[in-house]
C-alpha positions as CSV (number, residue, x, y, z in Angstrom):
1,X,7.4,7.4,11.9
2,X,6.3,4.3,13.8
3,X,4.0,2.8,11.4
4,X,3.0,3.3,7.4
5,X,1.1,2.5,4.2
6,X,1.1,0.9,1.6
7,X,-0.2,-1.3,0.9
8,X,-0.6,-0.7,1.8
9,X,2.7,-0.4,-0.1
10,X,1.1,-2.7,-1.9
11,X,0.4,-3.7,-1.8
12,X,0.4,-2.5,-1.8
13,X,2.7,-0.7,-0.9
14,X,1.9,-0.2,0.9
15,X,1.9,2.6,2.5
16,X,2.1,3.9,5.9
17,X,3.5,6.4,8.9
18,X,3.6,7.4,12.1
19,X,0.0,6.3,13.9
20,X,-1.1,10.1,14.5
21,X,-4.8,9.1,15.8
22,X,-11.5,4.5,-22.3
23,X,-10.5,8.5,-22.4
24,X,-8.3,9.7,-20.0
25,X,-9.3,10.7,-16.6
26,X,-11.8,13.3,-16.0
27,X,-11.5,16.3,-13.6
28,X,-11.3,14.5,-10.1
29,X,-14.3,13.0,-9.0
30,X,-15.3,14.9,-5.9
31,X,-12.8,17.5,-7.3
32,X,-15.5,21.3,-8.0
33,X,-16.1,22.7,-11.2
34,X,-14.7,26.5,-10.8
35,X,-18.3,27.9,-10.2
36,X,-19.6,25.1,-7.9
37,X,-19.1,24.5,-4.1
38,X,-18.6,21.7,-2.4
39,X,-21.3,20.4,0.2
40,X,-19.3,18.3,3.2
41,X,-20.1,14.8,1.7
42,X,-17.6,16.2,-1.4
43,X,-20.2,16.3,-4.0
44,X,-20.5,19.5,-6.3
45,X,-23.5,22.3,-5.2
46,X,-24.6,24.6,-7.6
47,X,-25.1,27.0,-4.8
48,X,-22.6,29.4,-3.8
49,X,-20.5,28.7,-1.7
50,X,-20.5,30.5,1.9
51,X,-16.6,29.1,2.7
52,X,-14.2,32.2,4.0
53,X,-11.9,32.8,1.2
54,X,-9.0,31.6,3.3
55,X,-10.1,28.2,3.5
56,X,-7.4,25.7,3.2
57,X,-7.5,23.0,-0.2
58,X,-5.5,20.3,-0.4
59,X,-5.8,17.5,-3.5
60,X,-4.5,14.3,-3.6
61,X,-4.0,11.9,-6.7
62,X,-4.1,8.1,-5.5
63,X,-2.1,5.7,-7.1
64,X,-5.3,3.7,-8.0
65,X,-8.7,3.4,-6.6
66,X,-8.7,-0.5,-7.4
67,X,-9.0,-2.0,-4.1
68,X,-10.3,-1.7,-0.7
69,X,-7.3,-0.4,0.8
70,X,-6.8,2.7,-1.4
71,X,-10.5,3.5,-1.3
72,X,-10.3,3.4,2.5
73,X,-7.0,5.3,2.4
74,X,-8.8,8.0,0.5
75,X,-11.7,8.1,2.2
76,X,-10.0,8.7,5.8
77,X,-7.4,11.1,4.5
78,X,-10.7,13.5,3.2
79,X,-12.4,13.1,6.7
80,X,-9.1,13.7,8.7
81,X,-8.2,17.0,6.6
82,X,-12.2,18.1,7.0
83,X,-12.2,17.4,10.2
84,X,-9.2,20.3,10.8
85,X,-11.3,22.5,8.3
86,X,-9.9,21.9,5.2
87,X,-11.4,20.9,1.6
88,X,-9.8,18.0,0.4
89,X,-9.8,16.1,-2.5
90,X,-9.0,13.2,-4.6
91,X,-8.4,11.6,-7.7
92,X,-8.8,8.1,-9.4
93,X,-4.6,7.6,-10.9
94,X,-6.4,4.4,-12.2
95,X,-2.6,3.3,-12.4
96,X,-2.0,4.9,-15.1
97,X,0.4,8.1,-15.5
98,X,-1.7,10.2,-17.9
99,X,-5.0,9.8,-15.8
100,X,-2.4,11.0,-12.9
101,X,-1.0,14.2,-14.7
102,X,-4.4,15.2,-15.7
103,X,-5.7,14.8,-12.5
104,X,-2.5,16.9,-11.1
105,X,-2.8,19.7,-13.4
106,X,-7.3,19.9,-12.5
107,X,-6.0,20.4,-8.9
108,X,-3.1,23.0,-9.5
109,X,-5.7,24.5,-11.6
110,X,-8.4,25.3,-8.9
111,X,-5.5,26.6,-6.7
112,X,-5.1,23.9,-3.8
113,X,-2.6,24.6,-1.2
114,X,-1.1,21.2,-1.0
115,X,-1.2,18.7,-3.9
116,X,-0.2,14.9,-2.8
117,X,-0.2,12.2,-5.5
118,X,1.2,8.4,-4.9
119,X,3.0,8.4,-8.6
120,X,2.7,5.3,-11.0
121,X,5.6,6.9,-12.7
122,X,7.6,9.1,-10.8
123,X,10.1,10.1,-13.8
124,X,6.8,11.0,-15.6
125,X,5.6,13.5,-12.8
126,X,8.4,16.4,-13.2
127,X,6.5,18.4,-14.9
128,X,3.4,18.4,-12.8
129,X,6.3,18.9,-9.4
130,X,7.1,22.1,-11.7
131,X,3.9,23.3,-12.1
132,X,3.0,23.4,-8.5
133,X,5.7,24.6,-7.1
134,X,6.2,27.6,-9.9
135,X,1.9,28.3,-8.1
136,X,3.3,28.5,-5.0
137,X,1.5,24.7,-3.7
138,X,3.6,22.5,-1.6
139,X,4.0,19.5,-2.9
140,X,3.8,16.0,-1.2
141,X,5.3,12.7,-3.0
142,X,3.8,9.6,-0.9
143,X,5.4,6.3,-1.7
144,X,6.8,6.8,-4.5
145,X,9.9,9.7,-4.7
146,X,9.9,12.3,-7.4
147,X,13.1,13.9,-8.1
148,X,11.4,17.4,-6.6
149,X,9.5,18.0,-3.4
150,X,8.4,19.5,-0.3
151,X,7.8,16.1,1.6
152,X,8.2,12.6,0.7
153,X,6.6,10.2,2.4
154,X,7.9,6.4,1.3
155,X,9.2,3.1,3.5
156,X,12.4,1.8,3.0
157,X,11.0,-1.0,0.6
158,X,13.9,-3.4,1.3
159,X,13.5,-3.3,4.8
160,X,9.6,-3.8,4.4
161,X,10.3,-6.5,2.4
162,X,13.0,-7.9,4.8
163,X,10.1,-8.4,7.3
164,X,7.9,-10.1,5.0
165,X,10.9,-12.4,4.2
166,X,11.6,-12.9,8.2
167,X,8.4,-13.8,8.8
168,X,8.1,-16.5,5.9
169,X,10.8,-17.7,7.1
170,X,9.9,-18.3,11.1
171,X,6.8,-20.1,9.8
172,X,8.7,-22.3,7.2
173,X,11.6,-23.1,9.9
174,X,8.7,-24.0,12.3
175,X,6.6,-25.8,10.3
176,X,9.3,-27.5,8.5
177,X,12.1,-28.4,11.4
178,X,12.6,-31.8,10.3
179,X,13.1,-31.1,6.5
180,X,16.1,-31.2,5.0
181,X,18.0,-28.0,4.6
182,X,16.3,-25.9,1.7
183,X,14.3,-27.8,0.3
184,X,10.8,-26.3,1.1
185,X,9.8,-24.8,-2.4
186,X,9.0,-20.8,-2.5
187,X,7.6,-19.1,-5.1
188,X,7.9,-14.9,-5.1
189,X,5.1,-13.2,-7.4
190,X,6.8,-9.8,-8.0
191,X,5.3,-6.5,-10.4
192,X,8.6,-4.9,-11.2
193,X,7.1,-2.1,-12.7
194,X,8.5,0.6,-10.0
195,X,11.6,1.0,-8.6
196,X,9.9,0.6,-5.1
197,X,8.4,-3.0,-6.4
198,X,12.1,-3.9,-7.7
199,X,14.0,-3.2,-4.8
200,X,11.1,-5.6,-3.0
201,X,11.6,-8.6,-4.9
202,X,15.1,-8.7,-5.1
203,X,14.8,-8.8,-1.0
204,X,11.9,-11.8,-1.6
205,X,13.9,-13.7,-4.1
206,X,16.3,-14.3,-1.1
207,X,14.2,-16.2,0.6
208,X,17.2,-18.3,1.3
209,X,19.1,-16.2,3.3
210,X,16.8,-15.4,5.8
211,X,15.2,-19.0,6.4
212,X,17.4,-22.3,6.8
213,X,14.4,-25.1,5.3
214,X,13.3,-22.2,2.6
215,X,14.1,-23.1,-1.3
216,X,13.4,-20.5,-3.8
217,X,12.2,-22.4,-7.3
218,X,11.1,-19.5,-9.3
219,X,10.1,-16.1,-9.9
220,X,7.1,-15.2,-11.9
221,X,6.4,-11.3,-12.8
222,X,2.8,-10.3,-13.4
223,X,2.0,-7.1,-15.2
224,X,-1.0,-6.4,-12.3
225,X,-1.1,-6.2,-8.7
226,X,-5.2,-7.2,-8.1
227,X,-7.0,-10.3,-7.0
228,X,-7.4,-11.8,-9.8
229,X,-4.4,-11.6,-11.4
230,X,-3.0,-13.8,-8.3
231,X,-5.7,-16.3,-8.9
232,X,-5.0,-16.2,-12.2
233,X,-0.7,-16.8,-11.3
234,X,-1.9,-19.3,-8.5
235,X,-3.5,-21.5,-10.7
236,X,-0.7,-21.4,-13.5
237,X,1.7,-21.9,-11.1
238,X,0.0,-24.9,-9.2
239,X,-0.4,-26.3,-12.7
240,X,3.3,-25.8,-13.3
241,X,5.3,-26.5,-10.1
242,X,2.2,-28.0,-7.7
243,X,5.1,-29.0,-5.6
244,X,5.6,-25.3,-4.4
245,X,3.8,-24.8,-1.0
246,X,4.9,-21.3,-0.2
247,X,4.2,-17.6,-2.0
248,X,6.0,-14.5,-1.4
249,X,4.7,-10.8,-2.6
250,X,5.1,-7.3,-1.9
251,X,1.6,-6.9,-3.3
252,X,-1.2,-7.7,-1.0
253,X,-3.6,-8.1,-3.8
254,X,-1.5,-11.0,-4.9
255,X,-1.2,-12.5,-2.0
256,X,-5.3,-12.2,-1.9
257,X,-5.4,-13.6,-5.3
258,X,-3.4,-16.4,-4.0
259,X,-5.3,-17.3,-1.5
260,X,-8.8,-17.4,-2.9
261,X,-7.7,-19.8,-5.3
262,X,-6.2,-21.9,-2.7
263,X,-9.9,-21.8,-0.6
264,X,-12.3,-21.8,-3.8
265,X,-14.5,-24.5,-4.0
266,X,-12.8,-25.3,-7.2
267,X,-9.2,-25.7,-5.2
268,X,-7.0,-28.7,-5.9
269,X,-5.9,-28.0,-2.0
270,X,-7.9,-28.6,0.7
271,X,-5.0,-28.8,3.5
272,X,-3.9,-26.0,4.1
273,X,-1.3,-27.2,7.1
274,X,1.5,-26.9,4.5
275,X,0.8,-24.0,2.7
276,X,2.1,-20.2,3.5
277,X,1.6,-16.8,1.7
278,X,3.6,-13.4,2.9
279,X,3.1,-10.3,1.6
280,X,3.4,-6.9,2.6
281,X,0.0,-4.4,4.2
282,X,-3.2,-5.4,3.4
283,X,-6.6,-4.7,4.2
284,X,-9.2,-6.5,6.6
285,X,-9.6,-9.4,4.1
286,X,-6.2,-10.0,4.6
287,X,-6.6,-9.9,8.6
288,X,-9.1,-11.9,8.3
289,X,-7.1,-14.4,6.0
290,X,-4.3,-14.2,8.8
291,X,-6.4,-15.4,11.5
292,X,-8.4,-18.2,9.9
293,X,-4.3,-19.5,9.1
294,X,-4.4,-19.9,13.0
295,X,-7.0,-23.0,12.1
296,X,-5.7,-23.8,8.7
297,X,-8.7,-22.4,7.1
298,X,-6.6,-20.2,5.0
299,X,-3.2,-20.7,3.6
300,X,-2.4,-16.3,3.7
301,X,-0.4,-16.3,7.5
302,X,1.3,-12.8,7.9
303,X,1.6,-9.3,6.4
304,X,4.5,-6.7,6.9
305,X,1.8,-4.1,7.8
306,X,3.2,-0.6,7.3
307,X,0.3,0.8,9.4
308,X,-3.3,0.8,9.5
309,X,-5.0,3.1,7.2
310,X,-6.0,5.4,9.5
311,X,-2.9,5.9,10.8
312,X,-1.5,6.3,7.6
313,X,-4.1,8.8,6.7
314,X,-4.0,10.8,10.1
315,X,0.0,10.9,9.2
316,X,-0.8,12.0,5.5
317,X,-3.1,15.1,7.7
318,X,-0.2,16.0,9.9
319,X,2.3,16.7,6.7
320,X,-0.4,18.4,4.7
321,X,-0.7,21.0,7.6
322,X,3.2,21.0,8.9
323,X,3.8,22.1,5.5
324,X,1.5,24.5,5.0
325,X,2.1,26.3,8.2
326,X,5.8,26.1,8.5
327,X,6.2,23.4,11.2
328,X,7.5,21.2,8.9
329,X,10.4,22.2,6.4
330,X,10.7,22.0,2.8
331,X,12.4,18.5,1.8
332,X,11.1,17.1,4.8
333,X,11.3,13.0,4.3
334,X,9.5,10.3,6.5
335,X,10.0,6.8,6.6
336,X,8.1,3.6,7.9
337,X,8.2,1.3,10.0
338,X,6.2,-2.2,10.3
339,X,4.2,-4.6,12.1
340,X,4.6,-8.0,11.8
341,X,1.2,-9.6,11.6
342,X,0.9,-13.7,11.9
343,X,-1.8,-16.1,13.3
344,X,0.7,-15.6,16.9
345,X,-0.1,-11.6,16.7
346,X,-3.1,-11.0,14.6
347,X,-5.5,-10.8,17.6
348,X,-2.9,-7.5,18.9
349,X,-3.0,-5.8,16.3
350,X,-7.1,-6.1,16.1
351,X,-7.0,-5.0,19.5
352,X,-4.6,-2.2,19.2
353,X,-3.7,-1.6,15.9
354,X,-0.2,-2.2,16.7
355,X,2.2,-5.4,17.6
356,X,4.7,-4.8,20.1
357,X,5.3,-8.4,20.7
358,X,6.9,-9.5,17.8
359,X,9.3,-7.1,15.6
360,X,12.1,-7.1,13.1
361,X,14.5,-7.4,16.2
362,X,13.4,-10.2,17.6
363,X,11.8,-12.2,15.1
């Protein structure tokens, strides 16, 4: 694959491959009722439905719907599988392993042909992987890897990670030539709650390594991955240690977090020239973010962007179908790669939705 998720891993996570163009959870939310149809917008008809009975269904359970990136991510997978004439679907995980299962088990259920899910738990999903395999549906683990499957679709999250760190480091070493030898302060925000999100920070905590000025201070492990959690850190953090001028996350909506607190009209900040956050994907705010860093207007200046989400979703529609018609084999695996977006490349990847001039070799 050339490019991937998500979130994108993370950040999201995330996610992304090759560019190819108070109860628990409820039955999936555009998912039909067995004597309903489904008109193209995804809503449930209580007409009839005129479909050929060899129309192809494929369901997919998102890690979480929290966040622009995942909606977008589910969003564009549905058109891209409609648009080859399947029915797709998708789920609300809400995070949250149970609200996942059930949502797994609605789809096997209605007899889909492919069932995808992004797993908060992947030791907690066996039985599901059983269940859909043993009814004759391929199934796809994206991100994170079950112990069973037809496809897995996942980055190598240290190497993700790795970028992030690389590009930290270029802009610390830059911006800070004439300080002594490690003593910029770094401060990685990290959600170990995945093996994925482990095997991130324990790249990020190594800031050291990668940049010559960089000093790692501290580590502080949050229990969500959104916005406001990260505002929430930011502000403990600058209350804390206000001596630390760089953040480092795998999870974009940290690194958001982060910087809204840092541009609030409440902020203790208002020069930015000093300050850096990294993380890894993102979604246009985070572009955005990027490219105002070019005029320290914003303190967020680069993402390890594991592909945009159309690619990722247009990737996501060519495994679905390679599976289901044979082109693509049973254990199949994928991996991503990234693209290093900074204030120096932002305006290439707008353009093209790739960055060619800057990469993990010769960063």
């Amino acid at each position: 694959m050339k490019k991937a998720i998500s979130l994108v891993l993370a950040l999201m996570m995330v996610m992304g491959m090759l560019a190819g163009c108070g109860s628990k959870t409820p039955a999936p939310s555009n998912s039909p009722a067995p004597s309903q149809s489904v008109q193209p917008s995804g809503e449930p008809s209580a007409e009839p439905s005129n479909e050929p009975a060899a129309v192809k269904k494929v369901g997919f359970v998102t890690f979480g719907l929290g966040g622009d990136f995942f909606q977008m991510l589910a969003d564009n997978y549905k058109s891209r599988m409609e648009e080859q004439g399947w029915e797709a679907y998708y789920a609300d995980g809400k995070f949250n392993p149970d609200a996942q299962i059930e949502a797994a088990e609605n789809y096997i259920a209605m007899g889909v042909d492919v069932l995808v899910v992004w797993s908060v738990a992947p030791e907690a999903m066996g039985g599901v992987v059983d269940q859909a395999m043993n009814a004759g549906i391929k199934f796809i683990s994206f991100v994170q890897r079950t112990e069973k499957y037809d496809a897995l679709m996942l980055s190598d999250d240290a190497k993700i990670a790795g970028c992030c760190a690389k590009l930290a480091a270029k802009w610390i070493d830059e911006t800070y030539a004439d300080a002594p030898d490690h003593s910029v302060p770094v401060a990685v925000l990290s959600m170990r709650t995945a093996e994925s999100n482990v095997a991130q920070a324990d790249v990020l905590i190594k800031i050291e390594e990668f940049s010559q000025k960089a000093k790692f201070v501290k580590e502080v492990e949050v229990s969500a991955e959104d916005a406001d959690t990260g505002m929430a850190t930011a502000e403990n953090l600058y209350t804390t240690n206000p001596e630390i001028k760089v953040f480092l996350t795998a999870h974009n909506g940290l690194a958001q977090g982060v910087n809204n607190y840092f541009t609030s009209i409440s902020s203790p900040v208002t020069d930015y020239s000093d300050m850096g956050i990294f993380c890894v994907n993102g979604d246009d705010t985070v572009i955005s973010a990027i490219k105002a860093s070019a005029t320290n207007e914003a303190p967020l200046r680069g993402t390890a962007m594991t592909g945009s989400v159309d690619d990722t979703a247009c990737e996501l529609r060519d495994v679905i179908i390679g599976l289901d018609n044979g082109t693509i084999a049973s254990g199949h695996i994928q991996y991503a790669g990234a693209a290093l977006i900074n204030a120096d490349t932002v305006d290439e990847y707008l353009a093209t939705g790739a960055v060619t001039s800057l990469t993990e070799d010769n960063i």
